[in-house]
GUZA-185507 format. One record per residue: residue number from 0; x, z, y of N, C-alpha, C in turn. Coordinates in Angstrom, 1 decimal. Each point is the difference from the previous one (the first is absolute). Layout:
<recs>
REC  nr    n.u    n.w    n.v   ca.u   ca.w   ca.v    c.u    c.w    c.v
REC NUM      X      Z      Y      X      Z      Y      X      Z      Y
...
</recs>
This chain:
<recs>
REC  nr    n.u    n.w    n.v   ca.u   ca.w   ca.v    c.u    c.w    c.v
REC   0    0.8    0.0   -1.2   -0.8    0.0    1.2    0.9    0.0    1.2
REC   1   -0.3   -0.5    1.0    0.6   -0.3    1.6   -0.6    1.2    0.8
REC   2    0.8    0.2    0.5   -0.6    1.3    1.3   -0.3   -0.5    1.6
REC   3   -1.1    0.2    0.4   -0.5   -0.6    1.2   -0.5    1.1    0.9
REC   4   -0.1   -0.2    1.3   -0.1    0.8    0.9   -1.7   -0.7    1.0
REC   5   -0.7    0.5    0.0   -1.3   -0.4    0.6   -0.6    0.6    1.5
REC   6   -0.1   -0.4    0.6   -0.2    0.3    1.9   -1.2   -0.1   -0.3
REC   7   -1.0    0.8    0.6   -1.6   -0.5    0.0   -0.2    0.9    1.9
REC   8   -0.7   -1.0    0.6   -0.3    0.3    1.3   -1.5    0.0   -0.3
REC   9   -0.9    1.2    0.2   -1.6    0.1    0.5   -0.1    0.2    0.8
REC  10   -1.6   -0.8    0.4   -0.3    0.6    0.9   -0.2    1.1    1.0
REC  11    0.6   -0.1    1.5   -0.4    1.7    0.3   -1.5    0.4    0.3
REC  12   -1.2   -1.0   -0.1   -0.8    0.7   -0.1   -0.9    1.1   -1.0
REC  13    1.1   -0.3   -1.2   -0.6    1.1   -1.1    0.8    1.4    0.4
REC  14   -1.1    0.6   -1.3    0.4    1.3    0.0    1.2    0.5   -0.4
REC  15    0.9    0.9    0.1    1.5    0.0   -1.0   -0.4    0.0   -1.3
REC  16   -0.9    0.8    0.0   -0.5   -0.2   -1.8   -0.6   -1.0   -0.4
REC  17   -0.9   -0.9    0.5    0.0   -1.1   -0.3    1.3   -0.7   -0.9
REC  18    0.9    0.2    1.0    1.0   -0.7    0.3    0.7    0.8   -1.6
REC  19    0.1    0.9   -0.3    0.4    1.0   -1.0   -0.2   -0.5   -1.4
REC  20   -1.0   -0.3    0.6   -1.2   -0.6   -1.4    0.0   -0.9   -0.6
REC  21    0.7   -1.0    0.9    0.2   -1.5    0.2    1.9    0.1   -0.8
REC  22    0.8    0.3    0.3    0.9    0.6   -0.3    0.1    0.2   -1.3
REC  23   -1.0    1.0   -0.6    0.2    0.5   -1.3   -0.8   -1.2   -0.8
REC  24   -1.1   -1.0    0.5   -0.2   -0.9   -1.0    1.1   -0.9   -0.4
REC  25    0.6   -0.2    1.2    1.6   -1.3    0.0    0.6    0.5   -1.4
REC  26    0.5    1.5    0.1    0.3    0.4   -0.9   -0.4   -0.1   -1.1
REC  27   -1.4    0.2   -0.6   -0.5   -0.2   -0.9    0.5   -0.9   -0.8
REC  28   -0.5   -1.6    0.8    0.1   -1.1   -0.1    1.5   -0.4   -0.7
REC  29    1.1    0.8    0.8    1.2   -0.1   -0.4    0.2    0.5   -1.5
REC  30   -0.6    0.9   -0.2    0.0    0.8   -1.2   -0.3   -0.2   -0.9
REC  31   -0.5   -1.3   -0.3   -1.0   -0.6   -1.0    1.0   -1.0   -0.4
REC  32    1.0   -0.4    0.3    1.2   -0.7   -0.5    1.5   -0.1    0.4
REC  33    0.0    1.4    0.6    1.5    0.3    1.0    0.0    1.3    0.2
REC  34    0.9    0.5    0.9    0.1    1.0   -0.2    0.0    0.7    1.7
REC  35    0.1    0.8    0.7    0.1    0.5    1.5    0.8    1.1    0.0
REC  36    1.4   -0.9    0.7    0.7    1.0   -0.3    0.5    0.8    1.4
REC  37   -0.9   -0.2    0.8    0.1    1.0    1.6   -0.9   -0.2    0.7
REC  38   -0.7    0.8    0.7   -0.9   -0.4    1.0    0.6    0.4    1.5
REC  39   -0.6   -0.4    0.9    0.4    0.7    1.5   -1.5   -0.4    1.1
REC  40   -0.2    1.1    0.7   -1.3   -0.2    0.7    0.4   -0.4    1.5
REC  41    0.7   -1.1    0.7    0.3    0.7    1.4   -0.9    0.5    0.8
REC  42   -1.5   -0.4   -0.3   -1.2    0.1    1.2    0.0   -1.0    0.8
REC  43   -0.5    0.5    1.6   -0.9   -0.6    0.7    1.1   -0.8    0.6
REC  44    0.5   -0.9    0.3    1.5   -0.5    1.0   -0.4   -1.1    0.7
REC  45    0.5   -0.4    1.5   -0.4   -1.3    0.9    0.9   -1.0   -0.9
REC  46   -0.5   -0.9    0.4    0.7   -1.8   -0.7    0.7   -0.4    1.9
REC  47    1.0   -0.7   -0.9    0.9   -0.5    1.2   -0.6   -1.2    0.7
REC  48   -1.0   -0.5    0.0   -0.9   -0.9   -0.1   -1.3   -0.2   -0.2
REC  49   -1.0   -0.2    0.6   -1.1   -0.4   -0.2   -0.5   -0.6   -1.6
REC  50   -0.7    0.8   -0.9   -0.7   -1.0   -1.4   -1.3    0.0    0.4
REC  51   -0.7   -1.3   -0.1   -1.4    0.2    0.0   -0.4    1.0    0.9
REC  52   -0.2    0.1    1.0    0.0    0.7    1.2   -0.1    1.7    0.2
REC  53    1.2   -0.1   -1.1    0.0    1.8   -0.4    1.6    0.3    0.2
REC  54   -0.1    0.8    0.7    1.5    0.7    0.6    0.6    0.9   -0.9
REC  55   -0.8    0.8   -1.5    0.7    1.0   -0.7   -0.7   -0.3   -1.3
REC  56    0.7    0.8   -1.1   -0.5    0.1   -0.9    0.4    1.3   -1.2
REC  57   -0.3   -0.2   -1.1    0.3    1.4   -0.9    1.1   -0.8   -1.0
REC  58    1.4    0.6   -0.1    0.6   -0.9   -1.0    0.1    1.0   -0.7
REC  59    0.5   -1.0   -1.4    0.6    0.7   -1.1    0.8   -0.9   -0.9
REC  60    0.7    0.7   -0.3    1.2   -0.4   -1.5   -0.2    0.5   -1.5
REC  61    0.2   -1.2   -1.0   -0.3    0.3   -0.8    1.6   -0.6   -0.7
REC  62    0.5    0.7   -1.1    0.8   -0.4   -0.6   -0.3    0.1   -1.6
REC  63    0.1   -1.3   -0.3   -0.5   -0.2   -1.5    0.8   -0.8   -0.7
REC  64   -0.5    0.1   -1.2    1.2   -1.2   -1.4   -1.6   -0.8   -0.5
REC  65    0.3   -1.3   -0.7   -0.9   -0.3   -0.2    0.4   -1.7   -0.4
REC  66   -0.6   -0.9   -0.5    0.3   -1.1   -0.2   -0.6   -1.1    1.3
REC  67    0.4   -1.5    0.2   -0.9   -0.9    1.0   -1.3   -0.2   -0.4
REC  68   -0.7    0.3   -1.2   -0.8   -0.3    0.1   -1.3    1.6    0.7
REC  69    1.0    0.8    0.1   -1.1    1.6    0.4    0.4   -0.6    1.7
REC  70    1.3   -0.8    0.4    0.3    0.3    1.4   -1.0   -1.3    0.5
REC  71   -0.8   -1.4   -0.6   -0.4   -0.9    0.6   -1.4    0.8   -0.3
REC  72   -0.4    0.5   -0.6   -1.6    0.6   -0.3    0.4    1.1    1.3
REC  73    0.2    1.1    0.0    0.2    0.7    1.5    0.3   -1.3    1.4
REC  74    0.7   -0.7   -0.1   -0.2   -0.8    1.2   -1.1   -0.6    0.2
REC  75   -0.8   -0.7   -0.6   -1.3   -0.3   -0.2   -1.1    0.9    0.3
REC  76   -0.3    1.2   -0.4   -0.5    1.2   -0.1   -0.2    0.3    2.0
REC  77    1.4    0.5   -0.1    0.5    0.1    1.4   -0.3   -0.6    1.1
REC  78    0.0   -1.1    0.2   -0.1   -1.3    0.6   -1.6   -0.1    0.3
REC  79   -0.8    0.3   -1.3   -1.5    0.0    0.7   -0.5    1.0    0.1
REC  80    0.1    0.9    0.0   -0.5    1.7    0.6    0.0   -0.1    1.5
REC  81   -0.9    0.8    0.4   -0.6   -0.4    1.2    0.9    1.2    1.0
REC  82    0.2    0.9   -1.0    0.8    1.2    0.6    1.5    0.0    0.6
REC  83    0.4   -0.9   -0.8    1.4    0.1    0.2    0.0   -1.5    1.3
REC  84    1.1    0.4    0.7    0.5   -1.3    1.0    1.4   -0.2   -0.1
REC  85    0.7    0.5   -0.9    0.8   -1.2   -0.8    1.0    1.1   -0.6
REC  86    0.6   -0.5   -1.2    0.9    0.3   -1.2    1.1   -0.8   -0.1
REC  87    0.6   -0.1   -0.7    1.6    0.0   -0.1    0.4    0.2   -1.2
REC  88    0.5   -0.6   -1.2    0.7    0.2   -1.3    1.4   -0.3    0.2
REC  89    1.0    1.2   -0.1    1.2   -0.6    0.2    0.6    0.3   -1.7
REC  90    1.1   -0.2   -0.7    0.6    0.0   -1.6    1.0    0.7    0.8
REC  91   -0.1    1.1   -0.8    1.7    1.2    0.6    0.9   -0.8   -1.0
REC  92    0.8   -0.6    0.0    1.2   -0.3   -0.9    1.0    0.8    0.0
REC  93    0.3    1.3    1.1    0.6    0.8    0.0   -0.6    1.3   -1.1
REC  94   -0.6    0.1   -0.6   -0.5    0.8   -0.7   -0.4   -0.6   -1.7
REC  95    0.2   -0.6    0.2    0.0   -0.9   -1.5    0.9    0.4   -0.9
REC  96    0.2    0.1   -1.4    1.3    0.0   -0.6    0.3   -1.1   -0.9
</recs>
């Protein structure tokens, strides 16, 4: 399995828990054919830039192992949720063996 690092930006109009909740399904999701091997919550933070006419959002990190085909089903997944305003799959190759 490859180790990948995942950015997810929500919306700041939800709730943190919303947001929480949203979070621990990613996870789920992950979990059903990979594995989660870190999480990180940053919260509420401004964007350096204008998205869709929203100045902040709630980030978080996920670090997980998992094959291409769990990381193109999460991008897909990702990509049409209404909650999130955008994600990010990066492959840690520094953590690989």
């Amino acid at each position: 399995m490859r180790s990948y690092e995942l950015t997810i930006i929500h919306r700041p109009d939800m709730a943190e828990a919303d947001v929480q909740k949203q979070i621990a399904e990613v996870s789920a999701t992950i979990d059903t054919s990979g594995s989660v091997t870190g999480s990180d919550f940053w919260g509420k933070r401004r964007f350096a830039y204008e998205i869709d006419h929203m100045n902040e959002g709630y980030y978080s990190v996920l670090d997980f192992e998992g094959d291409i085909n769990l990381v193109e089903a999460l991008d897909r997944a990702l990509g049409l949720s209404d909650a999130v305003v955008r994600h990010k799959v990066l492959r840690r190759v520094d953590r690989e063996s």
